[in-house]
N, C-alpha and C positions, 0 to 999 in steps of 0.2 A: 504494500500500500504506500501511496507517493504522500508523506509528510510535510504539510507548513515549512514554511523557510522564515522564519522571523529576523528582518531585514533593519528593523528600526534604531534597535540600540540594547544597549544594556548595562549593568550596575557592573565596574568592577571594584578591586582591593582601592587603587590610588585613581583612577580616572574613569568615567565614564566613558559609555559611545554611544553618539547618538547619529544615524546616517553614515555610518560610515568614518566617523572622524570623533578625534577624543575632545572633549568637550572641555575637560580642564588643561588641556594645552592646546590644538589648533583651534579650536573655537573660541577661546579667551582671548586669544592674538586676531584673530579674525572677526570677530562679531562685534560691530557697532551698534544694530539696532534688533531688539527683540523681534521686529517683526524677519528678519532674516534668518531666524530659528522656525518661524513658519515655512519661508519659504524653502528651504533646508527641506522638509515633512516631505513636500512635493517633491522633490528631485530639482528644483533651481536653487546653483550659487549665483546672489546676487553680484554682479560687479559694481564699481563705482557708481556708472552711470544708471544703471538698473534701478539702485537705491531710491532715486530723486523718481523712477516711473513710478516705483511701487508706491512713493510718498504722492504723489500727485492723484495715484488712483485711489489712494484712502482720502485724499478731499473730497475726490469727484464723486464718492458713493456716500457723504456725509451726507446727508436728506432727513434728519430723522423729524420727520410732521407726522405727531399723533394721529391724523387723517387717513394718514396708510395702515390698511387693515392689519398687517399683520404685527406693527409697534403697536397699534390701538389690541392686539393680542396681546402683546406682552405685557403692556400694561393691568389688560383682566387678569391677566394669568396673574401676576405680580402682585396686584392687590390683594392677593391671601399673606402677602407676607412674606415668601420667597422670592426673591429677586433673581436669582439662577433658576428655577422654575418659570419664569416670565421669558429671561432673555433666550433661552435654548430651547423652549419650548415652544414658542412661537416662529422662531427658527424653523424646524423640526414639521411645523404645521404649515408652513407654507412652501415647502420643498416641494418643486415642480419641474416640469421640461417645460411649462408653457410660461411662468410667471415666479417672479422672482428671481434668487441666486443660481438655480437649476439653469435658466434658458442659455447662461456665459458656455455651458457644455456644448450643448445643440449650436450657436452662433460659433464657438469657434472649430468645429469637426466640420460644419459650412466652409468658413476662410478656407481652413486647409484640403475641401474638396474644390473646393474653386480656384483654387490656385494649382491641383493638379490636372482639373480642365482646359485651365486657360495655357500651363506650359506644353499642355498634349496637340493643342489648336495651334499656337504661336509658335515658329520656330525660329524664324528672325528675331535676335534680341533689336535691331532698328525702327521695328515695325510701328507706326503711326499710332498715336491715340487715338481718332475713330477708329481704325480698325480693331482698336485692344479691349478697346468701349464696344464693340459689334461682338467680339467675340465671349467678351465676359456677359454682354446681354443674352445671346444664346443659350452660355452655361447656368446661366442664374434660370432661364425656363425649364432648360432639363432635368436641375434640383427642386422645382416646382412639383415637377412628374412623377420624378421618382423618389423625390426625399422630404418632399414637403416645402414648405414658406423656410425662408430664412430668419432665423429671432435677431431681435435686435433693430426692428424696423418699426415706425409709428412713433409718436405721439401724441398721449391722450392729452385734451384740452387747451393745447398751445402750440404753436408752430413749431417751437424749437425745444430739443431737452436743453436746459441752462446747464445742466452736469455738465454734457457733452460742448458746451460753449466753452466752460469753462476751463475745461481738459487741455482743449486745443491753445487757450489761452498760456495755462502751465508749462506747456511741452513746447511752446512755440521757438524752433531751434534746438530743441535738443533732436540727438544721433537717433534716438529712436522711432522720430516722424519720418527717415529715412533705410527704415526695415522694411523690407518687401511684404511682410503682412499688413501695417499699415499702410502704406501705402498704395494695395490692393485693396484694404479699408476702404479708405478715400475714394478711389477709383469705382467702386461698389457703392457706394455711395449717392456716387455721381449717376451711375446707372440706374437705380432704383426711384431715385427721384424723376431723373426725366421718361422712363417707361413707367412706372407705377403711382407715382405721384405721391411716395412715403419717404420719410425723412429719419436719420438714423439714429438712434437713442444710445447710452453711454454701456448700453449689454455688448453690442456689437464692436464699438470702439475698443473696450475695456478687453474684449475675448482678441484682437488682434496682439496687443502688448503683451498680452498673457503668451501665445504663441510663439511672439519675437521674441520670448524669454526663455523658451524653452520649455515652457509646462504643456506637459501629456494635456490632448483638449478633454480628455473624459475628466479632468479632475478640476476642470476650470470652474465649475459651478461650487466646489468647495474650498477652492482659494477664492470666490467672491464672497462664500458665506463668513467665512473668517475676516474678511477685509471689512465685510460691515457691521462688525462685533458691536463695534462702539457706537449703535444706532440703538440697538439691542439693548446694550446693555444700558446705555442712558435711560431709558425708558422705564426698564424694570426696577433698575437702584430708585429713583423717583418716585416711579409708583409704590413698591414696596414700603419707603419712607410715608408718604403722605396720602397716598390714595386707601390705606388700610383698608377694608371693608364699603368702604366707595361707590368702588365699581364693580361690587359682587350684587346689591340691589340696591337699583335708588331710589332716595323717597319718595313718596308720592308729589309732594309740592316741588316735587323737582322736574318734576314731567308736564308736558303742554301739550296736549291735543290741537292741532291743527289741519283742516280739511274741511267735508264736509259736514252739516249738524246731521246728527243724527237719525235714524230714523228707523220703525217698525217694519219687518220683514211681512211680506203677504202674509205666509202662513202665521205669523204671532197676530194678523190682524184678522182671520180668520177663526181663530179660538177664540181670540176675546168677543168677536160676537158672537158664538156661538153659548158662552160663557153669561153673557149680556141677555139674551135670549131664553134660556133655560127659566129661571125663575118667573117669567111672563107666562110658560107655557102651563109650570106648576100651578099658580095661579088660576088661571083659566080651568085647569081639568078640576079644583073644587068645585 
């Protein structure tokens, strides 16, 4: 029988391992910022420049408005009083391929099929932008047909994702607007807006960087979920604090009815006459 390989790490006498490497000697010389012990998990050493994408990508996923369902989750969750209960647990309940952290998976297994499309098509490294925009418009139909929409495309209630504004804004000059996954970003981009008329939100940006970094795309959906811990978890320390019992039920005087007045179903208007009725009839048969 073929046995586990536990690949992660382990406790020794004088030094740990974790990935591969000892943790109280090359990663003590190595490690500036905790978040590069995550990225370590996944199989990316951050280089210098990397650092500043990953930092950029943790502003751009910073959003946390009680409004989105799933913090307005961890908040209920949290109003019991556990705070780690709120912030992973809500996590955990909105784990998707359509919505959420889940879709960075799906968007970047996309890039990286479309980018073996487009080099199968294109053999000229010369070849013109319409032609490269003709040929990625094609390959984005035949991922329609056979693979589905691509995530990372739409959205709701405003022109532009601001994340995704602000991204571009961060990175503006750095070496990594110039990695062929972005770059093929961009160019995707372009195409989807002028044949479909949808504009690109910070999932599908975000899954290209990830790519140019070197992370496996099936795991890109749980290097987003960790990257937006601290949405998470703001939410749940908060509520846990102050919302105690809250948001488990609200008062009554806290609640407003707004809509139409009310009103008697046929059938409840049908008993009562008949209810209404009845004692006339008693009546009468004395």
């Amino acid at each position: 029988m073929t046995r586990p390989i536990q690949r992660a790490g382990h406790i020794g006498d004088r030094d740990n391992r974790f990935c591969g490497h000892g943790v109280f000697t090359d990663l003590r010389a190595a490690i500036r910022d905790p978040f590069e012990l995550v990225a370590l998990a996944f199989g990316v050493r951050l280089a210098e420049g990397d650092r500043e994408v990953v930092r950029c990508m943790a502003l751009a996923l910073c959003s946390p408005d009680a409004r989105v369902w799933p913090l307005k989750l961890a908040r209920t969750l949290a109003a019991y009083g556990n705070p780690i209960a709120g912030s992973f647990g809500a996590q955990l309940a909105s784990d998707s391929d359509r919505m959420g952290p889940g879709t960075a998976a799906g968007a970047a297994a996309s890039l990286v099929w479309l980018a073996e499309e487009l080099a199968a098509a294109v053999v000229d490294a010369s070849t013109d932008d319409a032609t490269l925009d003709a040929a990625l418009a094609a390959a984005v139909e035949r991922h329609r047909a056979c693979r589905g929409r691509i995530m990372g495309f739409g959205v709701p209630f405003r022109a532009e994702d601001e994340r995704l504004l602000a991204l571009r804004e961060m990175l503006a000059g750095h070496p990594a607007t110039r990695r062929p996954t972005w770059r093929l970003f961009e160019r995707l981009a372009r195409v989807m807006r002028a044949h479909g008329g949808l504009a690109p939100n910070i999932v599908i940006a975000l899954a290209a960087l990830l790519v140019d970094l070197g992370l496996a795309p099936h795991r890109a959906g749980m290097f987003f979920a960790m990257i937006m811990a601290p949405n998470f978890c703001a939410h749940a320390l908060d509520a846990a604090d102050h919302d105690r019992g809250l948001l488990i039920e609200l008062p009554s005087e806290a609640l407003a009815y707004q809509g139409p007045a009310p009103r008697r179903s046929p059938a409840a208007a049908a008993r009562a006459a008949v209810g209404s009725a009845a004692p006339a009839r008693r009546s009468l048969a004395w």
